[in-house]
C-alpha positions in Angstrom: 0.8 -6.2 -2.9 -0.3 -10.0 -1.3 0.6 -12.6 -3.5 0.3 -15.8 -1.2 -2.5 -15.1 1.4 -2.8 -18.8 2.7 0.1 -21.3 4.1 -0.8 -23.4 0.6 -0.1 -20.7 -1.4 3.0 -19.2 0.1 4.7 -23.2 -0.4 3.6 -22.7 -3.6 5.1 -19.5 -4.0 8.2 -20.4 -3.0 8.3 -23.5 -5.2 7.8 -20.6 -8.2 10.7 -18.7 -7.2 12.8 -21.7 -6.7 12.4 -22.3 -11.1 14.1 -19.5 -11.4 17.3 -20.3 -9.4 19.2 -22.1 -12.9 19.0 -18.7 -14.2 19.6 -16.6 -11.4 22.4 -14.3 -13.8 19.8 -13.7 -16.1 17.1 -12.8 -13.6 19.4 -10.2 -11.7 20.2 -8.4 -15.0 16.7 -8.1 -15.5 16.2 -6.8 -11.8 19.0 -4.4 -12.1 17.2 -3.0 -15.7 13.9 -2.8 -14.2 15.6 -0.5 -10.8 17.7 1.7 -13.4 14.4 2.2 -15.7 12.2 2.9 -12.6 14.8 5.6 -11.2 14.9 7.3 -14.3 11.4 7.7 -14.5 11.3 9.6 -10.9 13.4 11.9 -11.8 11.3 13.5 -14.9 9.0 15.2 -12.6 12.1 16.5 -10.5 13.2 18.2 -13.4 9.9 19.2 -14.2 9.7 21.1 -11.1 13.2 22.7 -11.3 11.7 24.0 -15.1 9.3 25.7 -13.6 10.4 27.3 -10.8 13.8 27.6 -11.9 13.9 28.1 -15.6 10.8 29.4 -16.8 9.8 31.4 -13.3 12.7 32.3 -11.6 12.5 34.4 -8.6 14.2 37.6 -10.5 11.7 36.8 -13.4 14.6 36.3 -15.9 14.2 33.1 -17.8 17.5 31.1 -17.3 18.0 29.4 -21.2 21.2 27.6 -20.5 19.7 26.1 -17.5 16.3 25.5 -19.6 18.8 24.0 -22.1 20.0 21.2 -19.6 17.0 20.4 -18.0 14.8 19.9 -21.3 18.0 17.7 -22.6 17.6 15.8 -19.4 13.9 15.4 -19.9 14.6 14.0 -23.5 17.2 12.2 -22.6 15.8 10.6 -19.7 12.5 8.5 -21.8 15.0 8.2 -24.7 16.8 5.9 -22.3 14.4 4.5 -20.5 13.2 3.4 -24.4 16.4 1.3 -24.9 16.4 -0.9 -21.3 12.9 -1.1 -21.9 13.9 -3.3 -25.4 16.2 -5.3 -23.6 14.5 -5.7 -20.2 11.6 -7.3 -22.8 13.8 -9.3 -24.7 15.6 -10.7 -21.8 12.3 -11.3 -19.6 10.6 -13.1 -22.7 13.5 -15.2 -23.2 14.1 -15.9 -19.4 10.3 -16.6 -18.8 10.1 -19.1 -21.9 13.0 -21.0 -20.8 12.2 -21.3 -17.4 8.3 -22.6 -18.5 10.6 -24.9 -20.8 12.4 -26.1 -18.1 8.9 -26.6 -16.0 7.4 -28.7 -19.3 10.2 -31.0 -19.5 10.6 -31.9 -15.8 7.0 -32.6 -16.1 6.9 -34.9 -19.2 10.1 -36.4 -18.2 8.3 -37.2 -14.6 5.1 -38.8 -16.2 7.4 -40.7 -18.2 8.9 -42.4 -15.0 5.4 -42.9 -13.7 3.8 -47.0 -13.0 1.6 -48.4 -15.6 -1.2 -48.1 -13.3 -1.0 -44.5 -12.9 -1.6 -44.1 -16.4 -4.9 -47.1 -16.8 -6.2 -44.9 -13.8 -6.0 -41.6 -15.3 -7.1 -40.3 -18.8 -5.3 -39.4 -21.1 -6.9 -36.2 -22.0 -6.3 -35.1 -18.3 -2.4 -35.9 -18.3 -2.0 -34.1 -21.8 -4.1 -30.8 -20.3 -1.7 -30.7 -17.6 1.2 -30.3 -20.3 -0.7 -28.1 -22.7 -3.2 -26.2 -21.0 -1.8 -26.0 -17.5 1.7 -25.3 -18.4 0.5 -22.6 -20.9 -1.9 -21.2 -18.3 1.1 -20.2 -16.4 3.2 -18.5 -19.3 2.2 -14.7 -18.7 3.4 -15.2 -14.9 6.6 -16.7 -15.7 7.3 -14.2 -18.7 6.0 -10.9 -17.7 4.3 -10.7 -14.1 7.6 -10.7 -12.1 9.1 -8.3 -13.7 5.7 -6.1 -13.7 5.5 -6.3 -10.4 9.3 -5.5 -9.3 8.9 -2.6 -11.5 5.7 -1.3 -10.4 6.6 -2.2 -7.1 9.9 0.2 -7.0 7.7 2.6 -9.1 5.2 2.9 -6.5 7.5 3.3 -4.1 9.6 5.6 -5.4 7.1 7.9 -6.3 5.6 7.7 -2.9 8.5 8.9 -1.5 9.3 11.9 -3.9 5.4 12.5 -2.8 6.2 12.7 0.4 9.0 15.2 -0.4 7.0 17.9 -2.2 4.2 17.6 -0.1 3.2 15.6 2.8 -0.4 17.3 2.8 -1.2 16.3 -0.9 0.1 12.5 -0.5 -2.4 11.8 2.0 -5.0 12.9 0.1 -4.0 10.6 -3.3 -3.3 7.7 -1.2 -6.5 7.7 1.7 -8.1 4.7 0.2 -5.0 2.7 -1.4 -5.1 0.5 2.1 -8.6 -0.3 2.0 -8.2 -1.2 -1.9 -5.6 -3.9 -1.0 -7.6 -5.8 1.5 -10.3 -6.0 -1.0 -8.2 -7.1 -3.8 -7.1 -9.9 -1.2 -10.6 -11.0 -1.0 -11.3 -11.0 -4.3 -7.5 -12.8 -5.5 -9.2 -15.8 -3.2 -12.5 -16.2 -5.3 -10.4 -15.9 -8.3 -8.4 -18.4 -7.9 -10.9 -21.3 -6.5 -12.7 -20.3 -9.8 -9.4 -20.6 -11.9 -8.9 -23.9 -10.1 -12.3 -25.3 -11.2 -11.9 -24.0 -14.8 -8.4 -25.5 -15.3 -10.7 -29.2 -14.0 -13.4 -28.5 -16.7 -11.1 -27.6 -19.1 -9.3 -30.7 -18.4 -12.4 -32.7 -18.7 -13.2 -31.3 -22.2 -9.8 -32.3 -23.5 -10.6 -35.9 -22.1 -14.3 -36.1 -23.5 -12.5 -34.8 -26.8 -9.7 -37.1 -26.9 -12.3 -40.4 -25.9 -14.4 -39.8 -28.2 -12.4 -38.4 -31.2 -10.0 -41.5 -31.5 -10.7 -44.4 -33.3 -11.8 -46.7 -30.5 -14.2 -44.2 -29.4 -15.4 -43.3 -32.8 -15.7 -47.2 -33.4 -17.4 -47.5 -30.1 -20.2 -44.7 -30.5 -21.0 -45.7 -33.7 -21.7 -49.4 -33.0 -23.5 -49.0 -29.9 -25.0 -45.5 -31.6 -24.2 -43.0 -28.7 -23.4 -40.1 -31.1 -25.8 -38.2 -29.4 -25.0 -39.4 -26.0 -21.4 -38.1 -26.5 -22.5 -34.7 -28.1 -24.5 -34.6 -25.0 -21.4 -35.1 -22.8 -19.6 -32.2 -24.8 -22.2 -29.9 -24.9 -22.8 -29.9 -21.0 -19.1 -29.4 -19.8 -19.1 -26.6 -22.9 -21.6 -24.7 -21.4 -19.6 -25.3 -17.9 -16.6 -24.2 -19.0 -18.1 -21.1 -20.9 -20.2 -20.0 -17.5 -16.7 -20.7 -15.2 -14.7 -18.2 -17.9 -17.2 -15.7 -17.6 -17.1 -15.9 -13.5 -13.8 -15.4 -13.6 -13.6 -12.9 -16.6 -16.1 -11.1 -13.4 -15.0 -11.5 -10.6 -13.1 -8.2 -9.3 -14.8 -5.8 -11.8 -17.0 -3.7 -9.4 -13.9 -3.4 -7.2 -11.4 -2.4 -10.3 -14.8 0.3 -11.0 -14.3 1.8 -7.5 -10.8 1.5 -7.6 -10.2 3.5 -11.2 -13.4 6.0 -10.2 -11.3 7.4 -7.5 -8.3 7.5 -9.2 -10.0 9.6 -11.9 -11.5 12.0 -9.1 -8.2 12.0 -7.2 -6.5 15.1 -9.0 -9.7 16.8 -8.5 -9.2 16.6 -4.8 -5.3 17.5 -5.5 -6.2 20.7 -6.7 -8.7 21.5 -4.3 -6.5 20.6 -1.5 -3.9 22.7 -2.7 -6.1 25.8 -3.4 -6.7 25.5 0.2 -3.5 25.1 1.0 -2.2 28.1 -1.3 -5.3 30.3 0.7 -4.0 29.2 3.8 -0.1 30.5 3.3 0.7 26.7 2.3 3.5 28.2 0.3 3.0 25.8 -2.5 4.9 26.9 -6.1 2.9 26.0 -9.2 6.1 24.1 -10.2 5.8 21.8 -7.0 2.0 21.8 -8.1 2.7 20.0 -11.9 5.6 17.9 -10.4 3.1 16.5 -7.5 0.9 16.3 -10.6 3.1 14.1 -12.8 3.9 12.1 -9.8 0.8 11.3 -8.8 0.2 9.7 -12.3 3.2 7.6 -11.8 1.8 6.1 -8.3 -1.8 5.4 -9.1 -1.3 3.9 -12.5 1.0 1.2 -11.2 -1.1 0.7 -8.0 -3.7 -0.6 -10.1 -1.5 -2.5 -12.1 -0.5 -3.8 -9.0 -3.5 -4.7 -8.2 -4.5 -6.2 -11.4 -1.3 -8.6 -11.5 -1.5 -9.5 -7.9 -4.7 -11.4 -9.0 -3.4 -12.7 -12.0 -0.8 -13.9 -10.0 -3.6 -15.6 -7.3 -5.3 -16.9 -10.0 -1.8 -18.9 -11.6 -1.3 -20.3 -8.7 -4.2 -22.9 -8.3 -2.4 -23.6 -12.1 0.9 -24.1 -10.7 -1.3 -26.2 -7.8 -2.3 -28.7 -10.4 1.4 -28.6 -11.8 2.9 -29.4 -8.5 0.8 -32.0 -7.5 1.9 -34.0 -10.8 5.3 -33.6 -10.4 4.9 -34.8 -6.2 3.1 -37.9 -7.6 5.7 -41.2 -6.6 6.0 -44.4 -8.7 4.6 -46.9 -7.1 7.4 -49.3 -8.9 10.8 -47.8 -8.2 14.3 -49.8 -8.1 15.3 -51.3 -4.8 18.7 -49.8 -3.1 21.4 -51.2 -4.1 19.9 -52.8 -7.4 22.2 -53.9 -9.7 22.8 -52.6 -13.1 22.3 -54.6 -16.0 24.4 -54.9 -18.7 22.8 -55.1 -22.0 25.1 -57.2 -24.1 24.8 -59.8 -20.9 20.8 -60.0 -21.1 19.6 -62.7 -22.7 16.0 -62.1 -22.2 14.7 -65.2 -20.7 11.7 -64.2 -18.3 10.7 -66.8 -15.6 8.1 -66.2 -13.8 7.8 -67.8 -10.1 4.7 -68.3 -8.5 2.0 -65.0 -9.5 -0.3 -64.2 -8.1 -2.5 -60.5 -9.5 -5.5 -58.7 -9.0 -6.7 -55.2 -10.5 -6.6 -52.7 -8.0 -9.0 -50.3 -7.9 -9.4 -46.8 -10.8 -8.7 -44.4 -7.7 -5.3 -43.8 -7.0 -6.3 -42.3 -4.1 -7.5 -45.2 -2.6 -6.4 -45.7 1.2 -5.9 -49.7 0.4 -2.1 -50.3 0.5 -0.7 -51.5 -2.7 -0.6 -55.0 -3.0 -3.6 -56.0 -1.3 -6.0 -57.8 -3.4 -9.3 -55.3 -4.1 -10.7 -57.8 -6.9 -11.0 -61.6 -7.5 -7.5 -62.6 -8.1 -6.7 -62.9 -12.2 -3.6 -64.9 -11.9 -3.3 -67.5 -8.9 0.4 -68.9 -8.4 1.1 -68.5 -12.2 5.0 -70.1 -12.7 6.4 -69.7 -16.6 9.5 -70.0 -18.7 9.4 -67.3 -21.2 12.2 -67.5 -23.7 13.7 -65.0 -26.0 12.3 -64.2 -29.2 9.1 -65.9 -28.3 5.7 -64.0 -27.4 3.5 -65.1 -24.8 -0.2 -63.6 -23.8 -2.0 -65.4 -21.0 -5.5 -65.0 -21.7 -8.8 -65.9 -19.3 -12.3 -64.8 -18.1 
C-alpha cells in the first residue's frame, strides 16, 4: 500500500526509516517473527483442505484417523505457536518503537538546546514545548506498531493471494475485482488526511501557547491588571472550537470510502459461493474441501487489506507530524563556533568581558525574514558601546 505519494513525503519517509538504523538487530528479529508468524498462518487453511478431502472425505469413503490425528495436531499446534511469537514480536516492537521515539525526543531537545537566543524571543514557548510533547507523542503508534502491521499484513496479503491463486484462479478474481480501485482512493483520501493532521498539530500548538501565556504568572499578572480575563477566555475558546472542528474532519475524512470498502468485503463470500456453484454446474471440478480452504483464505486477504488500508493513512497522516519534527531539527544556529576556534580552558578563564566598539539592533519576530543577519531592521540600541566588565561584578546597561 502507498505510504509516500509526493517527493516531500518520500524524503520524509526515508528520514523515518533512517531512526531505526541504531537498532537495526532488533528490528530484523522483529522482521524475521512477523515472516515466521505470517507463514504459519497460511498454512491452516492448507491443512484445512487436506482435512477435508483427505481425512474426513477420502475418495474410498474411509475416514483416515491417524492422518486426521496429524492434521488436527498441526491445526492446534500451528495458532498455539503463532500465540508465543505473537508475545514476543509485541514485546520487542513496543520496546524497539519506545526507544527509537526516545532517541527522536532527545535529539530534538538536545538540538533546541544548541539553538541562538533569538530563536527562542522569536518563538513561543508553548509552540517549542508542543513540538516535544504533542508532536513527538503524535508519532508513537507509527514508531511502535504501524511498521510492523504493515510488514505483517503486507506478507499476509500476499501470501494468501498466492495460495488463492493456487486453489482457484476463478474465485480470486472475483474477491479481489475492486482491491485496485480501493487503493487509489485510499491515496486520495491519505492526502486530505494529512493536510488536516498538519493544521491540527498548528492549532493544537497554538492552544498549548495561549495556555502557557496566559497561565503563568506574568500573564496572570498581566490580564488582571489591564482586566483582559475575558479577552483571553475569548482567545481559548475560539482556537477550542478550531481544534474540536479540525479533530472531527479528520476523525471523517475516509469513512464513506472505509463503508464501501467493508460493504463489499461483507458481500464478497456471497459472490464466492455463487461463483463456485456455477463453476461446480459447469464441471469446474471444485471439492468442498478446496471450497472451505478458499473460504478461510479469503478471510485472511480482505481483513488485512483493510488494515492495510487503514494504516497506510495513519501512516500519511504521521507524516505531516514527523514534517513539523524535521523541520525543528533542520533549523541552524545562527551563532555557531568559527573553524578552528580554540578551546578554552576553564581553570585559565578569568572572566573579564571587554567589550570593543557595539553596536545592536533588534531584528525583526520572524525568523523567516529574508533580511541577512546582521543588518540593522530597527533604530540601533547600542551605538559603538566599548566596556570593561570585571569578574564578580554585574553590569546591565539600561536605556529608552
Amino acid at each position: 500500500m502507498t505510504v509516500g505519494t509526493s517527493p516531500a513525503g518520500d524524503r520524509i519517509g526515508r528520514r523515518v526509516w533512517a531512526l531505526f538504523g541504531p537498532h537495526r538487530w532488533a528490528l530484523a528479529g522483529i522482521l524475521t517473527a512477523v515472516l515466521v508468524s505470517s507463514g504459519l498462518g497460511i498454512v491452516t487453511p492448507f491443512l484445512t483442505q487436506a482435512t477435508f478431502d483427505k481425512a474426513l472425505f477420502p475418495p474410498d469413503h474411509v475416514v483416515d484417523i491417524p492422518l486426521l490425528g496429524w492434521l488436527v495436531a498441526g491445526m492446534v499446534a500451528i495458532p498455539v505457536v503463532s500465540a508465543l511469537i505473537g508475545v514476543w514480536q509485541t514485546w520487542q516492537t513496543t520496546l524497539l518503537g519506545n526507544r527509537v521515539m526516545a532517541d527522536l525526543r532527545g535529539r530534538l531537545f538536545e538540538h533546541l538546546q544548541r539553538m541562538d537566543l533569538a530563536f527562542f524571543t522569536a518563538t513561543r514557548t508553548g509552540a517549542i514545548q508542543s513540538r516535544l510533547a504533542n508532536d513527538v507523542g503524535g508519532v508513537q503508534s507509527v514508531l511502535t506498531e504501524t511498521a510492523t502491521s504493515i510488514l505483517g499484513n503486507v506478507v499476509t496479503v500476499v501470501a494468501a493471494l498466492v495460495a488463492m491463486l493456487l486453489l482457484s484462479w476463478q474465485l480470486t478474481l472475483v474477491a479481489v475485482a475492486l482491491v485496485p480501485v480501493f487503493v487509489l482512493l485510499q491515496v486520495r483520501v491519505g492526502r486530505v488526511r494529512r493536510r488536516l493532521a498538519g493544521r491540527t498539530q498548528e492549532s493544537l500548538s497554538d492552544m498549548t501557547a495561549i495556555t502557557e501565556e496566559a497561565l503563568s504568572v506574568s500573564g496572570v499578572l498581566l490580564a488582571k491588571v489591564f482586566n483582559r480575563q475575558a479577552d483571553e477566555v475569548r482567545r481559548y475558546r475560539e482556537e477550542n472550537a478550531n481544534q474540536v472542528g479540525l479533530q472531527v474532519r479528520q476523525a471523517m475524512t475516509g469513512q464513506t470510502f472505509f463503508a464501501v470498502v467493508q460493504t463489499f468485503l461483507g458481500v464478497t463470500p456471497a459472490l464466492v459461493y455463487l461463483v463456485t456453484g456455477l463453476l461446480i454446474a459447469a464441471g469446474g471440478g471444485l471439492s468442498a474441501g478446496t471450497v472451505v480452504a478458499f473460504t478461510t483464505l479469503q478471510t485472511r486477504l480482505l481483513f488485512p487489506t483493510v488494515n492495510l488500508l487503514r494504516v497506510s493513512l495513519d501512516v500519511q497522516t504521521s507524516l505531516a507530524l514527523f514534517g513539523r519534527i524535521f523541520s525543528y531539527l533542520d533549523l541552524r544556529p545562527r551563532i555557531v563556533d568559527a573553524p578552528g576556534a580554540r578551546v578554552l580552558d576553564p581553570t585559565a578563564v578569568r572572566g573579564a568581558v571587554t567589550l570593543r566598539d557595539v553596536w545592536f539592533s533588534y531584528p525583526l519576530a520572524d525568523r523567516d525574514d529574508p533580511t541577512p543577519p546582521g543588518t540593522p531592521v530597527r533604530p540601533w540600541a547600542l551605538c559603538g558601546v566599548s566596556a570593561q566588565l570585571a569578574p564578580g561584578t554585574l553590569t546591565a546597561i539600561v536605556g529608552p
